[in-house]
C-alpha positions as CSV (number, residue, x, y, z in Angstrom):
1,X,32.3,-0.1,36.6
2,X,34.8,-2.0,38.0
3,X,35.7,-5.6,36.8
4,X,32.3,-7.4,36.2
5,X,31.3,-10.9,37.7
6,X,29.6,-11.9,35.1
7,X,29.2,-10.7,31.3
8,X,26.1,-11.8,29.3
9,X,26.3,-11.7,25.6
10,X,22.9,-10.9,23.9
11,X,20.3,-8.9,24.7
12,X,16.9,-11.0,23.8
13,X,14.8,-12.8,26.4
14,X,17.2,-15.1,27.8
15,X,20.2,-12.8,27.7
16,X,18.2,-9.7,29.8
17,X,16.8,-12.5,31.9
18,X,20.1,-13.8,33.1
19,X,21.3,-10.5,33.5
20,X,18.6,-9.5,36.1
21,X,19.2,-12.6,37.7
22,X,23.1,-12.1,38.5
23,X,22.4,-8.1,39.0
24,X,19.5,-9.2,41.8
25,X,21.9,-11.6,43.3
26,X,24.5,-8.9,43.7
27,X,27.0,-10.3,41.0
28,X,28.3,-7.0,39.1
29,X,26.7,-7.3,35.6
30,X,27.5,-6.4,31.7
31,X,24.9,-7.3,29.4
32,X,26.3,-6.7,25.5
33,X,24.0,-6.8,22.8
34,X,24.9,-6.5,18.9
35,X,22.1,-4.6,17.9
36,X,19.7,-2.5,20.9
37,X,17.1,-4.4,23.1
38,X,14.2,-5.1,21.3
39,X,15.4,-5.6,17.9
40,X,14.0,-7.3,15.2
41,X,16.8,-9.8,13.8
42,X,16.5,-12.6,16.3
43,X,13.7,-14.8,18.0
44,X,12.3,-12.5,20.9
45,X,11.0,-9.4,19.1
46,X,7.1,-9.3,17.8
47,X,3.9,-9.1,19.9
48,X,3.2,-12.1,21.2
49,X,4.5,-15.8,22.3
50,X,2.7,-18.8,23.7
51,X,3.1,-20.0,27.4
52,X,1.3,-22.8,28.3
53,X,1.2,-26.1,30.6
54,X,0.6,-28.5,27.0
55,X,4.2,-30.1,27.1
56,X,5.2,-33.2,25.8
57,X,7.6,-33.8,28.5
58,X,7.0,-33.2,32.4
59,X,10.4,-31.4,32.9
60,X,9.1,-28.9,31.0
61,X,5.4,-28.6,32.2
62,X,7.7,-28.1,35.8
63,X,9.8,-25.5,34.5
64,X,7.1,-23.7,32.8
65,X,4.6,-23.7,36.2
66,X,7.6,-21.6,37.5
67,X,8.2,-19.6,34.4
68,X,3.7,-18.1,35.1
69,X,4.9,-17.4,38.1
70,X,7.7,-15.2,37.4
71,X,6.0,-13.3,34.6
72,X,3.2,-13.1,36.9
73,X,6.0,-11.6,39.9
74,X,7.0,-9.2,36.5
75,X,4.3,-7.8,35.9
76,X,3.3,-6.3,39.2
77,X,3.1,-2.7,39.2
78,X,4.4,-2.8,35.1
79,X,1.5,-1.0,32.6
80,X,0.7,-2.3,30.1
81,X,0.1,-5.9,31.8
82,X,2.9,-8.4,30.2
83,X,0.8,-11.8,29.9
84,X,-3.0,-12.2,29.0
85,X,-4.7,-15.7,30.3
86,X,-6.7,-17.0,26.5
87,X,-6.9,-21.1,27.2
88,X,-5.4,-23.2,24.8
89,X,-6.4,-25.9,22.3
90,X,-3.9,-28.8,21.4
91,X,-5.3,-30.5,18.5
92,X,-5.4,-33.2,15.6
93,X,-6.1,-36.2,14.3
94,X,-6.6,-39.0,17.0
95,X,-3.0,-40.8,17.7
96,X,-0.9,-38.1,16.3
97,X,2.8,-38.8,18.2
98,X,3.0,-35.8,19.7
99,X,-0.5,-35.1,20.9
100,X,-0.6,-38.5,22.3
101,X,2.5,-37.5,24.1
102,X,1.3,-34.2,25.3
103,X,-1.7,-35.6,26.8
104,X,0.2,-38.5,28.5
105,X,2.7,-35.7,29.8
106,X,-0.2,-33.5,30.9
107,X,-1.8,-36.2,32.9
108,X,1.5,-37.2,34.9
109,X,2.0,-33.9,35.4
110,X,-1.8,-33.4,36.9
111,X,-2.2,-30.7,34.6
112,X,-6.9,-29.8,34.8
113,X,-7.6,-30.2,30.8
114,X,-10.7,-31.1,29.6
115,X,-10.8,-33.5,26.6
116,X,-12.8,-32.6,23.8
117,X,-14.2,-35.4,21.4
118,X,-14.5,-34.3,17.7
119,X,-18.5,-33.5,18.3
120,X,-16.8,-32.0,21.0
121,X,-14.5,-29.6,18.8
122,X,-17.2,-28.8,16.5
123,X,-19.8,-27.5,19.4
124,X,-17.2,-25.6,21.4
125,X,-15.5,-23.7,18.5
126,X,-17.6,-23.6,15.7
127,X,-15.4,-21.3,13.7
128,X,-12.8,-23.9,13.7
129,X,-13.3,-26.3,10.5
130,X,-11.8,-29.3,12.0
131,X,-11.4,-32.7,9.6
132,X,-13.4,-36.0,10.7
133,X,-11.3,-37.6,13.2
134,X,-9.4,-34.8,14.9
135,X,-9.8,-34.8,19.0
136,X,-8.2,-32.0,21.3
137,X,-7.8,-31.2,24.6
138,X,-8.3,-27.8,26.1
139,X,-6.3,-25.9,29.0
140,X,-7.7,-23.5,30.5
141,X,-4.4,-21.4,32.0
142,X,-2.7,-21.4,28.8
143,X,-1.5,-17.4,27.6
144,X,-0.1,-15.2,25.5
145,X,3.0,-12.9,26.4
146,X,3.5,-9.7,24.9
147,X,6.7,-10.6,24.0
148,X,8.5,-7.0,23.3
149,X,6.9,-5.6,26.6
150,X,8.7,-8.7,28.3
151,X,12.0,-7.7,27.0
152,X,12.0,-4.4,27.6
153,X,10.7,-5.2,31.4
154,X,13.6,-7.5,31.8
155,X,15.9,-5.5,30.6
156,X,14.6,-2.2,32.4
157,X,14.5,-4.4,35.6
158,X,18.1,-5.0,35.3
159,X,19.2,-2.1,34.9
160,X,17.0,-0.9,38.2
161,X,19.0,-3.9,40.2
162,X,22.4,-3.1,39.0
163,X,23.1,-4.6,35.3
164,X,24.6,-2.3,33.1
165,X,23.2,-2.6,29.4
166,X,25.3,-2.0,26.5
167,X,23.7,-1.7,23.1
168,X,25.4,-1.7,19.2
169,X,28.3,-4.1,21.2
170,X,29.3,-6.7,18.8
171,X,31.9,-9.1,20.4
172,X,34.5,-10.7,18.5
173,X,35.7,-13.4,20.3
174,X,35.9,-15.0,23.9
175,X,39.2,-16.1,25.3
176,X,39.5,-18.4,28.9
177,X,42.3,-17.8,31.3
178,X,42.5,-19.6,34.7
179,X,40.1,-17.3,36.9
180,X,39.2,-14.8,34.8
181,X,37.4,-14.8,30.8
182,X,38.3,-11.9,28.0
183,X,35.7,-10.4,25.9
184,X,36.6,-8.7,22.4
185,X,34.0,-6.4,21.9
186,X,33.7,-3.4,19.4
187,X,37.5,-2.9,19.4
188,X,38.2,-3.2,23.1
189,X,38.3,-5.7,25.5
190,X,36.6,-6.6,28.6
191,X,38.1,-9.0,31.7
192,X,35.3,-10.5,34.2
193,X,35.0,-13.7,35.8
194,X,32.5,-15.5,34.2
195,X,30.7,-15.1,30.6
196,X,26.9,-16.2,29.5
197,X,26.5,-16.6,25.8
198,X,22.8,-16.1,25.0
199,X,23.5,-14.9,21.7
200,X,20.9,-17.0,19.9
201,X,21.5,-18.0,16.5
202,X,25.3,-16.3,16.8
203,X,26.0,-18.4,19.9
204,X,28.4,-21.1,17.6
205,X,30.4,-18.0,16.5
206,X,32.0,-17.5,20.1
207,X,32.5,-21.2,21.0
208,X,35.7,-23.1,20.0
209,X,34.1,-25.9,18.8
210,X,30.6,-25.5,17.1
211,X,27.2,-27.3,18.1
212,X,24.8,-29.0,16.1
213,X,22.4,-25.7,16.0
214,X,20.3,-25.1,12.5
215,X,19.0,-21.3,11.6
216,X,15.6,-21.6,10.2
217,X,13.4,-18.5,9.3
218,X,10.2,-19.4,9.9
219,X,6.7,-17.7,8.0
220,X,4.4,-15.5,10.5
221,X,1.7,-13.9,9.4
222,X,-1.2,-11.6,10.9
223,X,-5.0,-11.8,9.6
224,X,-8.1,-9.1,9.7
225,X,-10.5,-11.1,11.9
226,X,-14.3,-11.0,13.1
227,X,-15.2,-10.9,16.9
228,X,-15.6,-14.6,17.1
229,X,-12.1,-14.6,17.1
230,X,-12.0,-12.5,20.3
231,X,-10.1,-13.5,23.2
232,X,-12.9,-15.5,24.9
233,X,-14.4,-17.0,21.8
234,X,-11.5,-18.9,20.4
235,X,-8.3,-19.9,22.3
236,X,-4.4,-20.4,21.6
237,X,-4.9,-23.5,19.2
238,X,-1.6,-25.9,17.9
239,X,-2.6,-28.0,15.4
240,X,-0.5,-31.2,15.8
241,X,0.6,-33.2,12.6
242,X,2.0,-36.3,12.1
243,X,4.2,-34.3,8.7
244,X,5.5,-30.9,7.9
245,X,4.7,-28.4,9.5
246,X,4.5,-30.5,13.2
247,X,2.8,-27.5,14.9
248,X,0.9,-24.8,13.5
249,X,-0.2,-22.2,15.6
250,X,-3.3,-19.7,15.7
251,X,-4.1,-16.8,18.4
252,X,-7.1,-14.7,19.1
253,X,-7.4,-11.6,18.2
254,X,-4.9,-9.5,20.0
255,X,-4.4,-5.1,20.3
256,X,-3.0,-3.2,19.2
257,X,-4.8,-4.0,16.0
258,X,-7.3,-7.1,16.7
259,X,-5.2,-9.6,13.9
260,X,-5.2,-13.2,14.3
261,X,-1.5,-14.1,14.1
262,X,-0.9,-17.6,12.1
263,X,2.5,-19.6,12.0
264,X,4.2,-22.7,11.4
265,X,6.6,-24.3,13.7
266,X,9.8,-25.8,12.8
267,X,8.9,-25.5,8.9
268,X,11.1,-22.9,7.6
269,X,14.4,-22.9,5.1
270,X,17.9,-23.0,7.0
271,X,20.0,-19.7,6.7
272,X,23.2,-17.9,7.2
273,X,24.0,-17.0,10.2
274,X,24.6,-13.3,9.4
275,X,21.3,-13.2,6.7
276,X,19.7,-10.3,8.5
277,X,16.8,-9.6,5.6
278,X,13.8,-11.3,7.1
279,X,12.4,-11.6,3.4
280,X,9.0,-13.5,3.7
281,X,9.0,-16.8,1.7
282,X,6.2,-16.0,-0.6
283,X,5.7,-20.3,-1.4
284,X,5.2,-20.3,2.8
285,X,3.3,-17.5,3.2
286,X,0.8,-18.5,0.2
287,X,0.4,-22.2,2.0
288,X,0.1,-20.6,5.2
289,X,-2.9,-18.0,3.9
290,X,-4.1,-21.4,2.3
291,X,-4.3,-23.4,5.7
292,X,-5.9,-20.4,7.3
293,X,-8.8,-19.6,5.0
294,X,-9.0,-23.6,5.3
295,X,-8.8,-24.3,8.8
296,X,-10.9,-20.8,10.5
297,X,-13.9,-20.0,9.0
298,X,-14.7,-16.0,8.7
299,X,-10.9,-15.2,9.3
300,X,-10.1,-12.0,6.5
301,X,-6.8,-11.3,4.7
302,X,-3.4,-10.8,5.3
303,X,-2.6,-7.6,6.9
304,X,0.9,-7.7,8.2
305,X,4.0,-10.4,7.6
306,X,7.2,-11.1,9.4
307,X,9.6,-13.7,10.0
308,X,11.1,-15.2,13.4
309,X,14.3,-16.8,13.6
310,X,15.1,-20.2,15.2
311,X,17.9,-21.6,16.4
312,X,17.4,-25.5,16.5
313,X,19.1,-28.4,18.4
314,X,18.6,-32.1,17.0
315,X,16.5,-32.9,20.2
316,X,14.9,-29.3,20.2
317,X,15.8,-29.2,23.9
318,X,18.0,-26.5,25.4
319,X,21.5,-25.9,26.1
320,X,22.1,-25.0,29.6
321,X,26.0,-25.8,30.3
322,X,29.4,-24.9,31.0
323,X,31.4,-25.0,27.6
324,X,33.6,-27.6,27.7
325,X,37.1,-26.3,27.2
326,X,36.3,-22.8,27.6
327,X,36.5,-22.1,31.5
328,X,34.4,-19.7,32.1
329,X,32.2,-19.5,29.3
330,X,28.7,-20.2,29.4
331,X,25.8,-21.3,26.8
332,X,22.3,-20.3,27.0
333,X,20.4,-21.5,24.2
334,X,16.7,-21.7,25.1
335,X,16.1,-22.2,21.5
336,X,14.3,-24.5,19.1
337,X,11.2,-22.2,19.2
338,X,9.8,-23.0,22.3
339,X,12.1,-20.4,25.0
340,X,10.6,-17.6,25.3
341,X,8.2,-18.6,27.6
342,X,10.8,-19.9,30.4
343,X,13.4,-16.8,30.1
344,X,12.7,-15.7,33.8
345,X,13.3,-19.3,34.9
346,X,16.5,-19.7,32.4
347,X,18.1,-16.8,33.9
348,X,17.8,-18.2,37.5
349,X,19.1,-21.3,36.4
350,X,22.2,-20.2,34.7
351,X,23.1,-17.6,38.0
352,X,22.3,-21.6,39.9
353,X,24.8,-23.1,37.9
354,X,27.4,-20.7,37.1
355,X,27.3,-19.5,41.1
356,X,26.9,-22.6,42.8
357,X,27.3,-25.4,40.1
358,X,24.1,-27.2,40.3
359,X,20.5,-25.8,40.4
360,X,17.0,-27.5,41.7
361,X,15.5,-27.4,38.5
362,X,15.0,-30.6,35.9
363,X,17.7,-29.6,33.7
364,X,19.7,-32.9,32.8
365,X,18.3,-33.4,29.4
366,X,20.3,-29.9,28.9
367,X,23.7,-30.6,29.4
368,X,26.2,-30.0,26.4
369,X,27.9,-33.1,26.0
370,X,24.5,-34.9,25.5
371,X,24.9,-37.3,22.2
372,X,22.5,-35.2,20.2
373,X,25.1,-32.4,20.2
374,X,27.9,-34.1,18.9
375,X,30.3,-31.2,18.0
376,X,31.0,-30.7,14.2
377,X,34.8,-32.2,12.6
């Protein structure tokens, strides 16, 4: 290939995203990633993720209206299908913050939800053991993504419109010149115009001056589960809480082997960049069996763990930027557990910016130099 346009570091959901957006829009395209697409040290890997309209903030109910759509754009003519329509539940105690806020969000946002009373909860999902007090409301469009299927459609998508994809390429460093950006990766360098870091939870290795972004390993684990637990029965539920854990999630029963996959959000221990074990936290996984044999009555035992990594800002919002200092270079960090679900719309957004400087999308509240990513002294 001759000089690139455009080199995208990081090979997970938003990195393959943003390189089939630049190779669709004719920009000559390197993807580099570490490890191979699909792998199973970051935060896109594993069956499934959550898309859904239930946002607490109507920038992001916008953003992921689009994000169905692209998916839904994906997935023609791909087998197996990439998304699977379930309905979701948002649920807890009546005036928990961030329920409140979800509703409020939902209704500015004309988002169709119907609102369930707790009599209400109890009839419609009787194998949920909700406690007295606890409201919800339910929305309808709300879906899972088969999340490794995704990635490897994104990625073999890119490579169809152009991108080349290089696996086991670990870059070193980045260096800016006027017009033109240097990538040292696996020994060698690489000159292009422009670079997109969406290296996850490595991204604050290859800037000059680090961001406010905490690694957390957060608990998953799968359950043996009956039929009423079948797609159809029982929905995409996230428990909200006023404490730790804020969110917990449930979802149906889903192939290959019909387990009901349990998590918390935003409750796991910090850790090194480079800590590559994915060793289950036996005190989380032992609450998190707890809650489940608690909360879902019928549900069996554990069958399968794993951990997900997160890569959280202060604000848990994204960073969608140029890199100060670094011409460019730059940062695509749909992180804080929540990203997966808008990588087609990320990638668009970043070829917007970095071709054309601006983009149509709601994306102020991602700008680097926002006060809750003070850089680190």
């Amino acid at each position: 290939m001759t000089t690139p346009d455009l080199v995208v570091v990081g090979g997970g959901v938003t990195g393959t995203a943003t390189a089939l957006a630049a190779a669709q829009r004719g920009l000559r395209t390197v993807l580099l990633e570490r490890f191979e697409i699909g792998h199973r040290h970051g935060s896109s890997h594993g069956p499934s993720r959550i898309i859904r309209l239930a946002y607490h903030e109507v920038e992001y109910i916008t953003l992921a209206r689009e994000a169905f759509e692209r998916w839904r754009g994906l997935e023609r003519d791909i087998d197996p299908p990439l998304l699977r329509t379930t309905g979701g539940l948002d649920c807890g105690m009546s005036g928990t913050p961030s329920l409140e806020q979800t509703i409020e969000a939902m209704r500015e946002a004309d988002v169709p939800v119907d609102a369930l009373s707790s009599s209400d909860l109890a009839a419609r999902f009787p194998q949920i053991s909700f406690d007295p007090g606890m409201v919800g409301v339910y929305q309808p469009d709300a879906a899972v993504l088969y999340a490794d299927q995704c990635v490897a459609a994104l990625a073999r998508r890119a490579r169809e419109s152009g991108a080349e994809i290089r696996e086991r390429s670990l870059v070193q460093r980045i260096e800016s010149a006027p017009g033109s950006v240097t990538i040292a990766v696996n020994g060698t360098t690489i000159t292009a115009g422009a670079v997109v870091i969406a290296a996850g939870s490595w991204a604050n290795t290859l800037l000059f001056r680090p961001l406010r972004l905490a690694v957390t390993r957060e608990q998953v684990a799968y359950f043996d589960a009956a039929e009423h637990f079948a797609v159809g029965r029982f929905p995409l539920v996230l428990e909200h809480n006023a404490e730790a854990p804020p969110l917990v999630a449930a979802f149906p029963r889903l192939p290959p082997n019909g387990w009901v996959k349990l998590m918390y959000h935003r409750n796991g221990p910090a850790i090194d960049t480079e800590n590559l074990a994915g060793t289950a936290d036996q005190a989380a996984l032992t609450d998190l069996t707890g809650y489940a044999h608690r909360r879902l009555r019928g549900l069996g035992r554990v069958r399968e763990v794993e951990t997900c990594r997160y890569t959280m800002t202060p604000d848990e919002d994204f960073v969608l930027d140029a890199v100060p200092g670094q011409p460019g270079v730059w940062l695509a960090s749909a992180c804080s557990g929540h990203g997966f679900k808008f990588g087609p719309v990320v990638g668009e957004t970043m070829v917007d910016l970095l071709t054309m400087g601006t983009t149509t999308r709601p994306t102020a509240r991602f700008a680097i130099n926002r006060p809750a990513l003070s850089t680190l002294d």
